[in-house]
N, C-alpha and C positions, 0 to 999 in steps of 0.2 A: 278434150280438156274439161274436167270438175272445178267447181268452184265449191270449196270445203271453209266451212266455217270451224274457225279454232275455239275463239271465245265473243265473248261481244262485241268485242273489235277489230278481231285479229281475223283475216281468213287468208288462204291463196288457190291460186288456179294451178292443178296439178297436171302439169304436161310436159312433153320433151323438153323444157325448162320451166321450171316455176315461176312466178312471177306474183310477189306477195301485195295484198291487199288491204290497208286499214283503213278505218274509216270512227270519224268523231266526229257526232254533229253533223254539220251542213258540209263538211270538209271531206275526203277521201283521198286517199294514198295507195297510190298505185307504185311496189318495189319490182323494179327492171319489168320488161315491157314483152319479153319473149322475141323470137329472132325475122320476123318481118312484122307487113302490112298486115296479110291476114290474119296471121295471130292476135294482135290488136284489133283485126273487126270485130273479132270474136268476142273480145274482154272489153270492147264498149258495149258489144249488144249487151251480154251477159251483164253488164251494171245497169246499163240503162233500164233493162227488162226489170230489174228489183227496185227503180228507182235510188239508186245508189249514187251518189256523186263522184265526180273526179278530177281532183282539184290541185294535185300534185304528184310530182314523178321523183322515185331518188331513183338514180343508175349506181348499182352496186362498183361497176366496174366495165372497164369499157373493152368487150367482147361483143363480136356482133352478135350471138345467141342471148347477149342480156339487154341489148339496146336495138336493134333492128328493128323492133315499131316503134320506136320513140319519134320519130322522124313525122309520120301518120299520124301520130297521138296530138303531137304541138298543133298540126294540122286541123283536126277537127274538134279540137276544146282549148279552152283557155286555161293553160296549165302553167302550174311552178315548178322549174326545173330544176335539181341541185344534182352535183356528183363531185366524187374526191378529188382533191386537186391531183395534178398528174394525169390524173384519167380521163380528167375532162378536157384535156390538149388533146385527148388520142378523139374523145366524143366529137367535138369541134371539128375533129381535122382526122375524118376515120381511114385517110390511106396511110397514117404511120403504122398501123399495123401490118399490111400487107409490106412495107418500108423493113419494119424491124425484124419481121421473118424473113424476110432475104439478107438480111444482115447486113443491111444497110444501102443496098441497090434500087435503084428502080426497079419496081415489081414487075411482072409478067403479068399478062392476063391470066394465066392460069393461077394468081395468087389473089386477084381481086375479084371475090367470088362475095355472095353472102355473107358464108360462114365468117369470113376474113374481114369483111368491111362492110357494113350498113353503111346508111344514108346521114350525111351531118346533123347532130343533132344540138340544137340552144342551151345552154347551160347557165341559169341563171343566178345561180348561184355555188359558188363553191366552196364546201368543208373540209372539214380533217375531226380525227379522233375527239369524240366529248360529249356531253348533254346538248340537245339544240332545243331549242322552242322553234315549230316549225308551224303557222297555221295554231288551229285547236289541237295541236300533234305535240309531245312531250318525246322525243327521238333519243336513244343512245346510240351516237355511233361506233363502232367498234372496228379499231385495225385489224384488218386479217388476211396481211401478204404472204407469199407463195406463189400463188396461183396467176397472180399482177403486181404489179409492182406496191399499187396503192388502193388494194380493195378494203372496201368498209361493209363490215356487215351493219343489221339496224336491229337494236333491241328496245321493243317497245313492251311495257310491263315487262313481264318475265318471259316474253316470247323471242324467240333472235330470228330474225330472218337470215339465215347463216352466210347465203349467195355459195361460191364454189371454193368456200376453205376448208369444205370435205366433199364426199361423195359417198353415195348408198353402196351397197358390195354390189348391186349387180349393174352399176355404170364402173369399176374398180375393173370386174372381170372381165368387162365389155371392150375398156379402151387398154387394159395389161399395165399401160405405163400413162398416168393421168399427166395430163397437161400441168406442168409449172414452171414458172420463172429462178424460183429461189430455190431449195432444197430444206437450207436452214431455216431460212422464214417460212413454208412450209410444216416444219417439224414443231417450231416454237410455234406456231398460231394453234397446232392443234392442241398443244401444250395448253393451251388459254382458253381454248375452247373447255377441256376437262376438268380446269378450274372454276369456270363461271361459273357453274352450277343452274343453268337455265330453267325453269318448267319445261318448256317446248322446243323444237329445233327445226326450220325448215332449210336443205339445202338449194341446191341452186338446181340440182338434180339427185333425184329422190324423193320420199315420201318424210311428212312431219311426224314425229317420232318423241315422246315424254321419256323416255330414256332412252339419250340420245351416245351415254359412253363408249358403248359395245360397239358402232357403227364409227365413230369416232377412233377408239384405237386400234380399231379394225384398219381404218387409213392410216394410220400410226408404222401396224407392223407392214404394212403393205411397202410404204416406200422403205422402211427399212429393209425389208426384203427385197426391193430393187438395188439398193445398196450396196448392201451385200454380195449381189449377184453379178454388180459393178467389179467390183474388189478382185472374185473370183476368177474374172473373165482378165482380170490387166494381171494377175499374178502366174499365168501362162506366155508372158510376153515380159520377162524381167528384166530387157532390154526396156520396153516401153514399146508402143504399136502409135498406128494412126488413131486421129478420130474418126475415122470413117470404117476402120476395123471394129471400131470398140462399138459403133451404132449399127454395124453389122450383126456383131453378136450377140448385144441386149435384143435386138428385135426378134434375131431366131429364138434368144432363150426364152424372149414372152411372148411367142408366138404372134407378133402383133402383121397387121396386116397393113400395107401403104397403097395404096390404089391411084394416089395423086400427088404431084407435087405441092400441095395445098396441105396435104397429112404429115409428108415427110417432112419437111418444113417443122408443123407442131413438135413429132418425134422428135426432131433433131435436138430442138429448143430444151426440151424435157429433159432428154437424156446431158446434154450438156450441163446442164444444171444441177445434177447431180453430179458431176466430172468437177464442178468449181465448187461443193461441196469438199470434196476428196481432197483439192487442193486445200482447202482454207483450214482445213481440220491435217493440212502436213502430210496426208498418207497419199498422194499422188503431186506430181513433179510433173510442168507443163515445156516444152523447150519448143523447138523449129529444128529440124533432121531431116536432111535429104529433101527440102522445101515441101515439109507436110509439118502439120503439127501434133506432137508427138506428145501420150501422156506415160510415165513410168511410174510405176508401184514402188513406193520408200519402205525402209526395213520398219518404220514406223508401227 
């Protein structure tokens, strides 16, 4: 893990999640926490060793890779907690996600893992889209669903700590079909993304980047490209097929690989999401056939 300084205020720690760092005065801001304990031993020594302070937390979104030390953190400092509302029922209460990936069941142990669920974390406060005055911290928060239902990226001067409403090409290539909720909000945040016109950009994974477009509609064509490759695949079944056909053959088409019920799960989520896309834009038709759930391609 590096800890990269951006400008005189701005820095973050670059690792299997980022996890951004400001600092004003006697005041420090630590953005999402990295995905357990030891990560955060790590980014307390690493401040402490600079004499750096750390005096507050925003949780971008409530995924255990962006909150799993937060838990450790409240622990051994006296910290201000904020996160979006929504998210922070999940922060509070971190088996609804293992909950919402089974679609609504009681989870399995093989769903309450890490990656799935950290430890509960206090959340003392909680916002939504706007200017905040936070501490000696001057905060914009910015909506940028997709990814979750209710993530907030944070832009402080012209820097955005973006969290995972995009991705670098080589977490794109890595995962073939990136983890989202939404499809449309998705597409519309990146949309806004391209408008801000930022100095700087840190994702949530990835490296921070001063022209940050090209990576940007880089994700752009990507899920479009997933889309399309949706369309493709249900225009072979003019009847309409299962969903279990259709997530059959998105994963062969993108090679993606499931190793656990804990993967397939996210897959699932993803790919459906794009499928309620389809629907909402008219060009697929959801029914119940032969007690499967069936989607069919409109002449649309």
């Amino acid at each position: 893990m590096e800890f990269i300084q951006i400008n005189h205020n701005c820095y973050y720690f670059n690792g299997p999640v980022n996890i951004g760092y400001v600092n004003v005065g006697d005041h420090g801001l630590l953005i999402d926490t990295g995905i357990d304990q030891q990560a955060m031993k790590r980014i307390i020594r690493m401040l402490d060793d600079r004499s750096l302070p750390i005096t507050h937390l925003f949780i971008t979104h409530a995924h255990a890779d962006h909150y799993g030390g937060a838990n450790y953190l409240q622990k051994k400092k006296r910290i201000y907690t904020i996160a979006p509302a929504v998210e922070e029922s999940i922060l509070q209460n971190p088996i609804i996600e293992p909950i919402y990936l089974s679609q609504g069941n009681r989870p399995l142990i093989d769903m309450r893992n890490k990656f799935l669920e950290g430890s509960p974390v206090r959340v003392d406060h909680i916002v939504s889209e706007g200017m905040m005055k936070l501490g000696q911290f001057e905060l914009d928060l910015i909506a940028l669903p997709g990814h979750s239902i209710n993530q907030l990226g944070v832009k402080v001067g012209n820097i955005l700590y973006a969290a995972d409403s995009y991705f670098s090409e080589e977490q794109l290539n890595k995962h073939r079909i990136p983890f989202i909720i939404d499809a449309n909000a998705t597409l519309a945040t990146l949309e806004k993304l391209l408008s801000m016109g930022v100095e700087g950009s840190i994702p949530g994974h990835g490296v921070y980047e001063v022209e940050v477009d090209k990576t940007i509609i880089t994700n752009y064509d990507h899920h479009v490209s997933i889309i399309e490759s949706m369309y493709r695949i249900l225009s072979n079944y003019p009847d309409g097929c299962s969903f279990e056909t259709i997530m059959s053959e998105m994963c062969r088409k993108w090679n993606v690989h499931l190793p656990s019920v804990s993967v397939w799960s996210l897959y699932r989520t993803a790919i459906f999401s794009y499928l309620i896309k389809g629907i909402e834009d008219k060009k697929i038709e959801m029914t119940v056939k032969d007690f499967n759930l069936y989607f069919i391609p409109t002449d649309e």
